[in-house]
DRENPADO-894917 format. One record per residue (C-alpha): y, z, x. Coordinates in Angstrom, 3 decimals. Example, Ala and Ser with C-alpha at 12.3 -4.5 7.8 and 13.67 -1.06 7.14 Angstrom:
     north        up      east
    -4.500     7.800    12.300
    -1.060     7.140    13.670
This chain:
     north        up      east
    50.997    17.040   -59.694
    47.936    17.656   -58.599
    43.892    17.478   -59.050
    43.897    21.243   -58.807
    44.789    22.545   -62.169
    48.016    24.751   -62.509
    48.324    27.885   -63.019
    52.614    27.846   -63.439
    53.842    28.525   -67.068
    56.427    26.699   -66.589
    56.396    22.872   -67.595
    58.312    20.292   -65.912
    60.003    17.485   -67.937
    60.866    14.082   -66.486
    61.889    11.097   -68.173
    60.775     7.943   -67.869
    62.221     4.558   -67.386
    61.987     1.276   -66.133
    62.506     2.465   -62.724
    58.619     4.216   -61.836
    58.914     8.080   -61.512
    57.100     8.774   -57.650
    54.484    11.417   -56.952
    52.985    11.483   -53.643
    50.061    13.484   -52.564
    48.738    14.755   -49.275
    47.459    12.213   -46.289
    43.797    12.223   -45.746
    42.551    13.873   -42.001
    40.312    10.204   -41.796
    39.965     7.145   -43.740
    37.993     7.247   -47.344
    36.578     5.083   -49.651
    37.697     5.757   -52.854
    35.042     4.719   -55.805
    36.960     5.506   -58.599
    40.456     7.110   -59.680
    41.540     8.732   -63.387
    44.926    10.198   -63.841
    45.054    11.952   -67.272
    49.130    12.138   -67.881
    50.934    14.466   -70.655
    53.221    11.705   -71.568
    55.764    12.830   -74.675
    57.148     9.853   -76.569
    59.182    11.798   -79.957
    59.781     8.269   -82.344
    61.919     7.755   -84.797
    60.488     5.094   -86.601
    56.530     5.577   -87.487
    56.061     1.919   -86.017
    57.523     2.562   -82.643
    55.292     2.554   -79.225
    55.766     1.873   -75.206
    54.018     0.825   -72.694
    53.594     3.161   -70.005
    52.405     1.533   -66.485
    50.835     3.746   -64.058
    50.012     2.447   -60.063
    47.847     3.751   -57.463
    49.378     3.490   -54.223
    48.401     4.374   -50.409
    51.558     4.132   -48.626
    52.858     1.109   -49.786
    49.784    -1.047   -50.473
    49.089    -1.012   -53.858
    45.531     0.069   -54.654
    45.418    -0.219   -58.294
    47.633    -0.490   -61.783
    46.635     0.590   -65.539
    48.947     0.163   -68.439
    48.579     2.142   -71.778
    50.472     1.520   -75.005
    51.262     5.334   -76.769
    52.754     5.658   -80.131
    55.525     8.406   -80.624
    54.451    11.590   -81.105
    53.142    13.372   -84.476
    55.218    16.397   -86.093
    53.000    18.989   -84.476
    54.448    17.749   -80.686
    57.523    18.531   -81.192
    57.564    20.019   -77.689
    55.099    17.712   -76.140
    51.707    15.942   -76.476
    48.158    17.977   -77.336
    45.848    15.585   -75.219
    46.605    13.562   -72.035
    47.178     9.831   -71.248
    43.934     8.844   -69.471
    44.214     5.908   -67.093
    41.461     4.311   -65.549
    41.738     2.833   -62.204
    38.653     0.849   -61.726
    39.496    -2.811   -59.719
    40.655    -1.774   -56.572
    42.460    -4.262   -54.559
    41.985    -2.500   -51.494
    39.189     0.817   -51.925
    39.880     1.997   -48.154
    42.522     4.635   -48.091
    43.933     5.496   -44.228
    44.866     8.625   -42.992
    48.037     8.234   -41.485
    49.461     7.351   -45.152
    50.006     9.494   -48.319
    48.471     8.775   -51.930
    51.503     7.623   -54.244
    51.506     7.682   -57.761
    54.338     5.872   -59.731
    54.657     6.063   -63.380
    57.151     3.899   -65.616
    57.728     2.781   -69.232
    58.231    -0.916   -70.378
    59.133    -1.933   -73.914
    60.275     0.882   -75.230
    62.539    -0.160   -78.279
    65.875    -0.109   -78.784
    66.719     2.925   -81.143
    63.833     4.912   -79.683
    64.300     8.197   -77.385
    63.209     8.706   -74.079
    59.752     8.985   -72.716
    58.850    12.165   -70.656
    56.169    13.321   -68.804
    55.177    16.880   -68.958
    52.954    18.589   -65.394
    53.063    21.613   -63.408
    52.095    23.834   -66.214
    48.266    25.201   -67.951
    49.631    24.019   -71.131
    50.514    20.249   -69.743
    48.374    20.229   -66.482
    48.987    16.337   -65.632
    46.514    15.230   -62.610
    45.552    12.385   -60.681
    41.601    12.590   -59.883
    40.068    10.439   -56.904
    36.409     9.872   -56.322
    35.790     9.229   -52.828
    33.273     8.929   -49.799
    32.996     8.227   -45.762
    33.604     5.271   -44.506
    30.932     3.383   -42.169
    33.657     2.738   -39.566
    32.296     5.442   -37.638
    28.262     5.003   -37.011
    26.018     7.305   -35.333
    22.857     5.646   -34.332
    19.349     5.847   -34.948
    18.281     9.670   -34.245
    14.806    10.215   -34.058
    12.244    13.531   -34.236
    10.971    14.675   -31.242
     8.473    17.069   -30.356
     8.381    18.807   -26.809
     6.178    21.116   -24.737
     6.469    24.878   -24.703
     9.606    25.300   -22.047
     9.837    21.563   -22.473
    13.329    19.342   -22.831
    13.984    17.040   -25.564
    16.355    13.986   -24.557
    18.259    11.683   -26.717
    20.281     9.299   -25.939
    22.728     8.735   -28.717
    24.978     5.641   -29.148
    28.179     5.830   -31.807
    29.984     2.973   -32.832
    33.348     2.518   -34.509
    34.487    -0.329   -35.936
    38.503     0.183   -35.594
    40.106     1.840   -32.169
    39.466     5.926   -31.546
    41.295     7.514   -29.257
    39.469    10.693   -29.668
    35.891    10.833   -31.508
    34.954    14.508   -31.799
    30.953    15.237   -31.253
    29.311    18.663   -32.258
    25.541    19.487   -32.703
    24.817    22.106   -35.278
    22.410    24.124   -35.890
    20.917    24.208   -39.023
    17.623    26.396   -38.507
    15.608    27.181   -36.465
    12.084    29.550   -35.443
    11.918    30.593   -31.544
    14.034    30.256   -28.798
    16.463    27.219   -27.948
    19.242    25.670   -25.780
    21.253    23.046   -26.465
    23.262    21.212   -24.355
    25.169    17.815   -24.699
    28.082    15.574   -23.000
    30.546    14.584   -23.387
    32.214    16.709   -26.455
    34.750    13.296   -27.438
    34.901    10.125   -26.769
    37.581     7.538   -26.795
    35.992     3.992   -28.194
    37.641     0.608   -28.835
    37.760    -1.913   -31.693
    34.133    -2.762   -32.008
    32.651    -0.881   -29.193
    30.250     2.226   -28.472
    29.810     4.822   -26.736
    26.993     6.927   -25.049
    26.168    10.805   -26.257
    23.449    12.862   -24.044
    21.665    15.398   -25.736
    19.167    18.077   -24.042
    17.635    20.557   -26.590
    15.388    22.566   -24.493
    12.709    25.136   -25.689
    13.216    27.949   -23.547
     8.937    29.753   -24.510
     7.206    31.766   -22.425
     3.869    30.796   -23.470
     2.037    28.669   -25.411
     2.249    30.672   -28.353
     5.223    28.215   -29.023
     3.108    25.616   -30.183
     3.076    24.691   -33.929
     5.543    27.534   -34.574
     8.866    26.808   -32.672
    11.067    24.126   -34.150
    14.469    23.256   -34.236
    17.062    21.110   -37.073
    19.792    19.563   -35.915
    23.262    18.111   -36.901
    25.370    15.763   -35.033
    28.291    15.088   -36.085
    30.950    12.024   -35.483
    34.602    12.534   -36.545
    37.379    10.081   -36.038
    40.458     9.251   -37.799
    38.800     5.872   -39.445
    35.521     7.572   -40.423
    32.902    10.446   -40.199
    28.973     9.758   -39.423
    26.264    12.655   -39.018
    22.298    12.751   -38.071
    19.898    14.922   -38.718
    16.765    15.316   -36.431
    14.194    17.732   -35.372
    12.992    19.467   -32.686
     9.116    21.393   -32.266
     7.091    22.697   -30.016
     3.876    20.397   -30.272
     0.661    19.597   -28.317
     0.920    16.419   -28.960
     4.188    16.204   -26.004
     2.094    18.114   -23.554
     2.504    16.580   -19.928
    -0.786    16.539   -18.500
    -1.450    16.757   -14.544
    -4.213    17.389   -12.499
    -4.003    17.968    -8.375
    -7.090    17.112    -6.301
    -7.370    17.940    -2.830
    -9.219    15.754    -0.849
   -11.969    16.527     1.752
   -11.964    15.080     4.844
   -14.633    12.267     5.001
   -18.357    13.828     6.829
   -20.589    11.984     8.760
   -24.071    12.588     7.479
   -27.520    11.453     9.446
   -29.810     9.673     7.564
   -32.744    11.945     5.957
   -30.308    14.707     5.596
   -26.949    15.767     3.109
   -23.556    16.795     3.402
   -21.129    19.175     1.170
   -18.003    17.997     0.266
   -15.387    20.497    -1.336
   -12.744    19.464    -4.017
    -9.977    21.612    -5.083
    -8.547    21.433    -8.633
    -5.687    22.603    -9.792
    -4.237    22.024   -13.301
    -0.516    20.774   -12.897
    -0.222    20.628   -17.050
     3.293    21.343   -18.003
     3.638    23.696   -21.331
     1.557    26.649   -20.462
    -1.410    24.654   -21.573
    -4.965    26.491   -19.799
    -7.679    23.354   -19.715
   -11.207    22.236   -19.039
   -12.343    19.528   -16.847
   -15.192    17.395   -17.451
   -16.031    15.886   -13.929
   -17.807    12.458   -13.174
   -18.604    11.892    -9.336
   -20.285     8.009    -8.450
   -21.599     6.619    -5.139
   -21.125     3.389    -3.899
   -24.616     2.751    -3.024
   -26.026     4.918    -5.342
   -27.145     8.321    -3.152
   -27.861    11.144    -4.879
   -25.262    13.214    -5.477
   -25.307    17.456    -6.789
   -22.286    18.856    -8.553
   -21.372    20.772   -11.388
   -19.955    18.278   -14.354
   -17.703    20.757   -15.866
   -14.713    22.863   -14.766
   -13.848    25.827   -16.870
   -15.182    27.207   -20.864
   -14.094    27.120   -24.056
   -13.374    31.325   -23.155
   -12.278    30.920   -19.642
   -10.516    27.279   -19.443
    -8.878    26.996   -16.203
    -4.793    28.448   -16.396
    -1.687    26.558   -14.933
    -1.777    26.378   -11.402
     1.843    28.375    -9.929
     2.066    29.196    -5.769
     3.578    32.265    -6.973
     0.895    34.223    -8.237
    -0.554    36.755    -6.114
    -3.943    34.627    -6.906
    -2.763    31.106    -7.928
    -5.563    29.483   -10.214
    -7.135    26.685    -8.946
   -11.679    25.703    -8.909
   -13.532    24.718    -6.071
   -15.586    21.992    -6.966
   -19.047    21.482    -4.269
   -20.325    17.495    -4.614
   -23.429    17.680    -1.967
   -24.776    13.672    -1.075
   -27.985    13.269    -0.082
   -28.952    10.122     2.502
   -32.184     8.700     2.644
   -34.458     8.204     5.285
   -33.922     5.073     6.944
   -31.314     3.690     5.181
   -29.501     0.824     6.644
   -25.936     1.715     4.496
   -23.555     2.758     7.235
   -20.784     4.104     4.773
   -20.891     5.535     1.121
   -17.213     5.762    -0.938
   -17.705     8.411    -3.356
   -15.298     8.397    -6.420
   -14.493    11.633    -7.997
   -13.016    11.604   -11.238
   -11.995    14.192   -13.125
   -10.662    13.956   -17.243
    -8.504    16.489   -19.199
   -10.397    18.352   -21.693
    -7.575    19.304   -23.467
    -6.121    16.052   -23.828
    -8.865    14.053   -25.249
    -8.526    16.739   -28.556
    -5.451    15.277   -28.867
    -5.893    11.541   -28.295
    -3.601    11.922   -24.993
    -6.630    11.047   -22.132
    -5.539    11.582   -19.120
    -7.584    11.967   -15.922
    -6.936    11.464   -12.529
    -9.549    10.441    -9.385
    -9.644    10.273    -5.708
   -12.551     8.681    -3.187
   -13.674     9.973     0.039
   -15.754     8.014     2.579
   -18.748     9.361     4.270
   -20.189     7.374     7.446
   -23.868     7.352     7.648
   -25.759     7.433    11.115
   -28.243     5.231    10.575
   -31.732     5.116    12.403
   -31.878     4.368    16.356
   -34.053     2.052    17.356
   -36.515     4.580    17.968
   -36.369     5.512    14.592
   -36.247     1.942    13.106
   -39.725     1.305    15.235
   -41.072     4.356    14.173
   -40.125     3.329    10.352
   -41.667     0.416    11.228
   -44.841     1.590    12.464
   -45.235     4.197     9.266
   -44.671     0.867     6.995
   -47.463    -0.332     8.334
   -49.672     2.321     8.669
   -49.185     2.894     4.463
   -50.157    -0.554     4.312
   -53.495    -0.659     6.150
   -54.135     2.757     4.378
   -53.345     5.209     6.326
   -51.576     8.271     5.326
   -49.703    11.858     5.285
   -47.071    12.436     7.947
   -49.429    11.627    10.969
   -50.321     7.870    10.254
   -47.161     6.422    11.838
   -47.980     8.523    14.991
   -51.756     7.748    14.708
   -50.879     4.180    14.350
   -48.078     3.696    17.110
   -50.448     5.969    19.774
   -53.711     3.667    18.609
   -51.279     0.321    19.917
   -50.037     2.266    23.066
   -53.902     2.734    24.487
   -53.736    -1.381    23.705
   -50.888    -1.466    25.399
   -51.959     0.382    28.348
   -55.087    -1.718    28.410
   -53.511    -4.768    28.606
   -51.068    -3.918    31.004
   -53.640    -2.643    33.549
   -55.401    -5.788    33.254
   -52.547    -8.177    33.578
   -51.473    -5.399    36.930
   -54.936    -6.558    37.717
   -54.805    -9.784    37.566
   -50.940   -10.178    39.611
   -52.793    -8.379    42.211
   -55.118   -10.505    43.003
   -54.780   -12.868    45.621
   -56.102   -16.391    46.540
   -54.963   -16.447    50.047
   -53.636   -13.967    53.123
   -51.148   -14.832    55.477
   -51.275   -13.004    58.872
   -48.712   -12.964    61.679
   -48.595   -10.608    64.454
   -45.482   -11.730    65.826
   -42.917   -12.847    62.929
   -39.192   -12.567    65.277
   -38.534   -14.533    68.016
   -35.610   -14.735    70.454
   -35.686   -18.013    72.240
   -32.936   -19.656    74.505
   -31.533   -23.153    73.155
   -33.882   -25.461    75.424
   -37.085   -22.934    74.357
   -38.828   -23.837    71.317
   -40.942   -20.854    69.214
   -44.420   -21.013    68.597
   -45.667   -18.606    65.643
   -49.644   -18.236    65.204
   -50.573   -18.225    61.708
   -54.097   -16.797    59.867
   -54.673   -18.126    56.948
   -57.643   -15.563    55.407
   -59.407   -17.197    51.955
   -60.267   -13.280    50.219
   -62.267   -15.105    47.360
   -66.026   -16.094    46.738
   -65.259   -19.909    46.508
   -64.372   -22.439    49.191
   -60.920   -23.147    48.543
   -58.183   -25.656    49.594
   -54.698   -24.713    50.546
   -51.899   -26.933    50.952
   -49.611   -25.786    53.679
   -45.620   -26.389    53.438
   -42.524   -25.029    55.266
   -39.138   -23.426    53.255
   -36.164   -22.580    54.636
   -33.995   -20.457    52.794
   -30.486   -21.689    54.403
   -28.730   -24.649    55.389
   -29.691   -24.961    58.664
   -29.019   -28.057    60.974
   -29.411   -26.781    64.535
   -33.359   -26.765    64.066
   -36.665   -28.897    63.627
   -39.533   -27.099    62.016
   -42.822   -28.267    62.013
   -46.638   -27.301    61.495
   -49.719   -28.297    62.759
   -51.694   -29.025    59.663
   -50.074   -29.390    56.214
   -53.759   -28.521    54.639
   -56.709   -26.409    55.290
   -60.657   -26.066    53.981
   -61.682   -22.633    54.364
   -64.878   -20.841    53.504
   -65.691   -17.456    51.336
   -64.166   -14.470    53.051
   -63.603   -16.802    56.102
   -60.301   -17.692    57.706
   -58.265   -20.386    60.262
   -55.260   -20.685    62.778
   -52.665   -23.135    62.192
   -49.158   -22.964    64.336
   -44.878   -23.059    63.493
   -43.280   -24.348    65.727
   -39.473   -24.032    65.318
   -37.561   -26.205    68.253
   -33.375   -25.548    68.379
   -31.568   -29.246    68.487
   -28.482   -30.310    70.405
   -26.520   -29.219    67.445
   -27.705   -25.587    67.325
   -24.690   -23.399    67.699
   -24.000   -19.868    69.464
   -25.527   -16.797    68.033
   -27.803   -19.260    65.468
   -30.653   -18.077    63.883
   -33.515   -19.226    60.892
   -35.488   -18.320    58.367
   -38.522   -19.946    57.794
   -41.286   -19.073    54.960
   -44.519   -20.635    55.592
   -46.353   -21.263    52.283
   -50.213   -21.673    51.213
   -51.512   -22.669    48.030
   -55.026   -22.870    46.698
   -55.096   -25.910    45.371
   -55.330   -25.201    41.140
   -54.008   -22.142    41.584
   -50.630   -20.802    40.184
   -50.289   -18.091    42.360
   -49.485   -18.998    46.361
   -49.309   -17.163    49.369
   -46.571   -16.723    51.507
   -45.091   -14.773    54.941
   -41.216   -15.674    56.685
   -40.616   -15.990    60.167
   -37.405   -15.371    61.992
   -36.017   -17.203    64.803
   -32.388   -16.802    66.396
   -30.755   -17.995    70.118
   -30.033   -15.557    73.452
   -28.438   -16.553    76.477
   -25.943   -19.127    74.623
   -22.836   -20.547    75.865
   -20.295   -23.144    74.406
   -18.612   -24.863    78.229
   -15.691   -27.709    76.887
   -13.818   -29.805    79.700
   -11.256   -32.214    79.581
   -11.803   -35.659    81.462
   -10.133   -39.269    81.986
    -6.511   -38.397    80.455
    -4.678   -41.508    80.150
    -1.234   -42.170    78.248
     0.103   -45.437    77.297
     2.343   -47.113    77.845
     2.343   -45.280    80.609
     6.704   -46.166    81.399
     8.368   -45.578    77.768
    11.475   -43.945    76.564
    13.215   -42.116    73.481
    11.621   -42.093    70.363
     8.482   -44.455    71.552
     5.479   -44.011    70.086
     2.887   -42.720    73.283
    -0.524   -42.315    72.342
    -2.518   -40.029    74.849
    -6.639   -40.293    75.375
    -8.866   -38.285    77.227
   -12.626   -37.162    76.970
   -13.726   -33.734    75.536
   -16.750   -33.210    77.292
   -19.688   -30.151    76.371
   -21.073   -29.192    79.232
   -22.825   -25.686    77.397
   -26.154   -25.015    75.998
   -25.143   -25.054    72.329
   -22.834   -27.466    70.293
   -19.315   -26.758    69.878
   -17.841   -26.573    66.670
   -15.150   -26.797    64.449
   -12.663   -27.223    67.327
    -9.101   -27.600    67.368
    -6.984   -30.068    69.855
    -3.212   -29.841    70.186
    -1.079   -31.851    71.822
     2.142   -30.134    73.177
     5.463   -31.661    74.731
     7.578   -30.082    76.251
     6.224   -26.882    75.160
     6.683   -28.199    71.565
     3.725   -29.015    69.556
     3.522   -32.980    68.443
    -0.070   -33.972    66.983
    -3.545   -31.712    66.642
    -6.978   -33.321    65.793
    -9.023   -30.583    64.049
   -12.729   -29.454    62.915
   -14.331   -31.333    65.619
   -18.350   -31.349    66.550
   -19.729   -31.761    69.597
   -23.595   -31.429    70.730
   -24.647   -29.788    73.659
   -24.238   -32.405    76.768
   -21.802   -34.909    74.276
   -18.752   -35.747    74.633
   -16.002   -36.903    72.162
   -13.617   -39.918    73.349
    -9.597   -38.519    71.219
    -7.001   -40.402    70.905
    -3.707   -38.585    70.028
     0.153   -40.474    69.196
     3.150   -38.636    69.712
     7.478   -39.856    69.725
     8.447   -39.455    73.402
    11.773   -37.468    73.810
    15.025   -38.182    75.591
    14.058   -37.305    79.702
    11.141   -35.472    81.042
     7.564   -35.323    78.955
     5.306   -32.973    79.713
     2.133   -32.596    78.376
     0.139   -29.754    77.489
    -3.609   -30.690    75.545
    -4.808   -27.041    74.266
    -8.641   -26.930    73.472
    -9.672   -24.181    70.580
């Protein structure tokens, strides 16, 4: 028995009973849902009695869960089926106890007859033949056990890739879950690629499908024309899923790149301009040619030259490739311009550059860069020139020449000025003469220096008379004979220095001394130096009146030893040294001592005695 109709002659006859007559069917290759079942059965009953009927019970199995039941009540059969019925039993299977039917069990059909009566005959059921072609039909469709997920429409670029990311889920275990892509139509060329081909998924849980369909154009002739549709496919053994999407070449996925190379950064002098040169090279993937509308801004403002537009509507600018014999790219010149005496020092420019061909399609994309320039800004001759042309505008001068007519006008000022202040430093209120102004003098001479004091102006004038010395000297007295002088017009006086050497004045000495005369009320003074040093000097030290006490002592006493250091020499002695020696052992020194010529100084020194013979040593330096 089957839904396919018969084509046999020959009819099978089997009786029915109480005990259900079994006819099984063919397993499914995956789980269904069935939505409704009718099995139209040739069942014969011949009666004997007009009265007589059974009830014949017919349940839809799937292995051995029962899916659903019907039950008819026939009378017998009329005298024109003598052989067997005209029309079919139809039973309706419509509540389904359980509407899923598996795969790994068959569809069962049992048929029996209740209440048949008690002189009746027997039941039969006539199939296998065209003239009693007894069938079971199901109504079924996929189960959702199986899910593919959402699959969306994609549109790529002329030799672009399209890439999904598919996720299937199955609601019972799969060991194997076949995947396939179909094509269903298609206009150009295409690839399609996907992993993996099964998958293995447990209760509940997904797995991953990647799909590449890649447009494999040559141009951009692609565009709006090539387009691929797509099947995928999910088969399990619990359940089948499938997605359709699509696949075109469209403007709309174009990825849009632009390369700028960047200058190096110029230095540019005020007053004058600089060139910077951009390359541009359209990176667009797709084939797409383009036109650039360019926008280039200063930081401060300069003025800035450039073209605002790369390629036409005729001529846009093609896809840059290194491979070309001549690889398309534009050369874009943006020239600054500095002003005069500008006190910016650097300038960022920003280039920025937009896509053309995006903007038609509500894609913008643009890309930008900066470059720094460094300005050499005005010297400070330049500054004071600025300055002086300023100026020169202001008091109404003009044309190139007026900061140079103004700055040469101050200079003869200037000049002026400066002679007359040379002028006026030169001149002098008093003269200072000295025919002899070095002296060499022995330390009991003294050095007389005669002075002229000359008054060069028309007045009677006034001087106060004073003495410097420029260092510290203490082995001198300086003096002069007059501390102040009256002297007439044009007239002039003597006075004397006398510069004596003291008892402290040392070997090889020598002074300075600056005599000094000032007009009285007068800034400016007058003055002339004198130099004085010794000759024939000599330092003579001698040792006198050495006396130790106690003069009888022993080990480790403390002796103290005195004597006289006596300067018997022309000059002082100083910064002498005394050591005191025992044994050849030095116990005590008395240092930086000063002694005047003809002085003496009265030392004391203390020593520890040793075990035996002391002998002194006293060592002058």
């Amino acid at each position: 028995m089957n839904e396919i109709k018969s084509t046999d002659s020959k009819t099978i006859r089997t009786t029915l009973s109480n005990e259900p007559v079994t006819f099984k069917g063919d397993s499914f290759v995956r789980n269904m849902i069935i939505e409704n079942a009718t099995a139209e059965l040739y069942v014969y009953y011949p009666k004997i009695l007009p009265i007589q009927s059974i009830e014949i019970n017919v349940t839809l199995k799937n292995g051995d869960t029962i899916i659903a039941s019907d039950t008819k009540e026939i009378g017998g059969s009329g005298l024109n089926e003598i052989l067997g019925p005209n029309s079919p039993t139809v039973f309706y299977f419509e509540k389904f106890k359980e509407n899923q039917i598996w795969y790994d069990e068959d569809i069962v059909l049992e048929i029996s007859a209740s209440n048949k009566p008690a002189l009746s005959l027997k039941p039969l059921i006539n199939y296998n033949s065209i003239n009693y072609p007894s069938s079971l039909v199901l109504k079924y469709q996929e189960t959702d056990n199986v899910k593919i997920g959402e699959v969306k429409d994609k549109p790529v670029y002329a030799s672009g890739s399209a890439e999904y990311f598919i996720n299937v889920t199955s609601r019972y275990r799969e060991d194997k879950i076949n995947i396939t892509v179909e094509e269903q139509e298609s206009v150009g060329n295409w690839t399609i690629y996907y992993y993996p081909k099964s998958v293995n998924i447990g209760e509940n849980g997904s797995a991953a499908i990647h799909l590449f369909v890649n447009s494999t154009a040559k141009d951009d002739s692609a565009y709006n024309r090539d387009k691929i549709d797509l099947l995928i496919n999910a088969t399990g053994k619990t359940g089948f899923s499938s997605k359709s999407t699509n696949v075109s070449v469209s403007f709309e996925a174009v990825e849009y790149n632009i390369e700028i190379i960047t200058p190096d950064g110029l230095k540019i002098k005020h007053g004058s301009e600089g060139t910077y040169q951009f390359i541009v090279r359209n990176r667009n993937k797709g084939f797409i040619a383009d036109n650039y509308i360019i926008e280039v801004t200063s930081e401060h403002n300069l003025s800035l030259s450039y073209n605002t537009y790369i390629g036409t509507k005729s001529k846009p600018l093609d896809v840059y490739n290194k491979e070309d014999d001549e690889p398309a790219e534009a050369i874009l010149n943006v020239t600054v311009f500095v002003p005069w005496y500008t006190d910016v020092s650097s300038d960022v420019l920003t280039f920025n550059i937009s896509s053309q061909h995006s903007l038609n399609y509500l894609n913008e994309y643009y890309n930008e860069t900066n470059v720094t320039t460094k300005i050499v800004t005005p010297n400070i001759l330049e500054s004071v020139y600025k300055l002086f042309d300023s100026a020169a505008q202001k008091i109404g001068l003009s044309g190139w020449y007026a900061g140079w007519t103004l700055i040469g006008t101050i200079l003869v000022l200037l000049l002026i000025i400066v002679i007359f202040l040379v002028l006026l430093k030169r001149r002098k209120f008093v003269e200072l003469i000295c025919l002899e102004r070095i002296k060499e003098i022995k330390p009991d001479e003294k050095a007389e220096y005669e002075i002229t004091i000359k008054n060069p102006c028309k007045n009677v004038l006034t001087y106060e008379l004073k003495t410097m010395i420029n260092s510290s000297v203490e082995g001198f007295d300086v003096s002069l004979d007059t501390t102040q002088a009256i002297i007439e017009s044009k007239q002039s006086t003597k006075i004397k220095l006398i510069v004596k050497p003291t008892d402290y004045v040392k070997k090889d000495d020598w002074i300075e001394v600056k005599v000094i005369a000032k007009a009285l009320n007068k800034k400016k003074p007058g003055k002339i130096s004198t130099v004085t040093t010794i000759k024939d000097s000599e330092t003579k030290l001698h040792i006198s009146s050495v006396f130790h006490w106690p003069r009888v002592f022993k080990k480790d006493d403390r002796v103290e030893t005195s004597f006289k250091l006596v300067n018997k020499g022309d000059v002082s002695a100083r910064n002498i040294n005394v050591i005191l020696y025992v044994n050849d052992e030095e116990k005590n020194k008395v240092e930086d001592i000063t002694i005047p010529r003809g002085g003496y100084a009265d030392i004391s020194i203390p020593w520890i005695a040793v075990k035996g013979k002391n002998e002194v040593y006293i060592v002058v330096k």
